[in-house]
N, C-alpha and C positions, 0 to 999 in steps of 0.2 A: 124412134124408128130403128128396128134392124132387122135382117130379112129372119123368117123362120127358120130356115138351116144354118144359121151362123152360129157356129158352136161358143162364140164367147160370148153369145148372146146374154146367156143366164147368168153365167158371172158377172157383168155388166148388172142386172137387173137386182139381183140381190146386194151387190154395191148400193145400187139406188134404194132400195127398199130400207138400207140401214138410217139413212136419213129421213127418206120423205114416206109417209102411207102409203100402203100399197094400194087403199080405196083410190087414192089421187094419184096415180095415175093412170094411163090411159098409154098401150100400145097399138104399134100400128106394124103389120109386117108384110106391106108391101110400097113400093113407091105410090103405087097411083092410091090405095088409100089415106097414104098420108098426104097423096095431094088435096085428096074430097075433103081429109079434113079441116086442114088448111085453107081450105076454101068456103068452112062456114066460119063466120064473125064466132068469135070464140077469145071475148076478153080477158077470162079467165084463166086463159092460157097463157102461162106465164115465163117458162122455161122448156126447151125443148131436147133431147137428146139423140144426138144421128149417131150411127154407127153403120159407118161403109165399109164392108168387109173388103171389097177389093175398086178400082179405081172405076170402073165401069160402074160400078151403084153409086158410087160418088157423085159421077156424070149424072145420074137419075138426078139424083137431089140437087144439083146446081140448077139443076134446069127450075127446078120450085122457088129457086133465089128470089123472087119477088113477092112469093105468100108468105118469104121466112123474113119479111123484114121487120126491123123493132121486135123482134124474139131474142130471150134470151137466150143460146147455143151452147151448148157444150159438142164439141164436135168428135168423135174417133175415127180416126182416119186411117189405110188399112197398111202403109208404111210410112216411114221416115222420109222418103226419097223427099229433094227440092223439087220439085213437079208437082206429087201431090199434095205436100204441104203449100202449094205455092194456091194451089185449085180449092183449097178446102178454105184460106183466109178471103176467098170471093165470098166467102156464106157469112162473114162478123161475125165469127164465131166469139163469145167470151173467152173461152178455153178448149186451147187440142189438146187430146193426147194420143195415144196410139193403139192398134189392136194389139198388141204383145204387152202393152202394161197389165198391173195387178188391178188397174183402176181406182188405188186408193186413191190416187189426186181425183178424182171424180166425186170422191165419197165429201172432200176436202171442199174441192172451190163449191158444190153442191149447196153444203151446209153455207159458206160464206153467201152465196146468193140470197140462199131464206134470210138468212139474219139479216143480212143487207137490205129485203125488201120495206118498202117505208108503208105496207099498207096490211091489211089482217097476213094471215100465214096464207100463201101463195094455194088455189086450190085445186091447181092442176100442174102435171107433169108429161111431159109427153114422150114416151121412149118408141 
């Protein structure tokens, strides 16, 4: 997930795309769609990536805190501050990082995920 005006959006997505297909995956760029789609059974779904650009979209997606559970998260979060880091570990995330990184750590625990998965190569991603 990240909104369509979020300019690091793309950077983000092409980070992704250096590991995972870009057939597999699947965006969503508004909250309430990524609640619809959260709300269909969707085992396949295996890893997900949020990008809250500022602490009000954050608030969006906590509020999903109950379709995001047993997902696995990579979280970006849109500062540092103790507050919203403190708002973003409600969601069990695996991994934060922030809007101002290069997002290589993403590119990083990304690929540890796949390899880590104990079952065929994982076949959805959700940004």
């Amino acid at each position: 997930y990240s909104a369509e005006s979020e300019p690091s959006r793309e950077r983000l997505q092409r980070v992704i795309e250096m590991t995972f297909p870009r057939n597999h995956i699947e965006a969503c760029r508004s909250i309430e769609e990524l609640s619809q789609r959260l709300e269909q059974s969707i085992p396949e779904l295996l890893i997900v990536v949020l990008l809250a650009a500022s602490r009000e979209e954050l608030s969006g997606i906590l509020m999903l805190r109950e379709l995001l559970l047993d997902r696995r998260i990579i979280l970006v979060l849109p500062d540092d501050e103790p507050e919203t880091t403190s708002q973003g570990h409600k969601l069990r995330p695996r991994f934060i990082t922030y809007r101002n990184s290069d997002y290589g750590d993403v590119s990083v625990v990304l690929g540890r995920m796949i390899k880590n998965y104990t079952g065929a190569y994982p076949e959805n991603l959700f940004l």
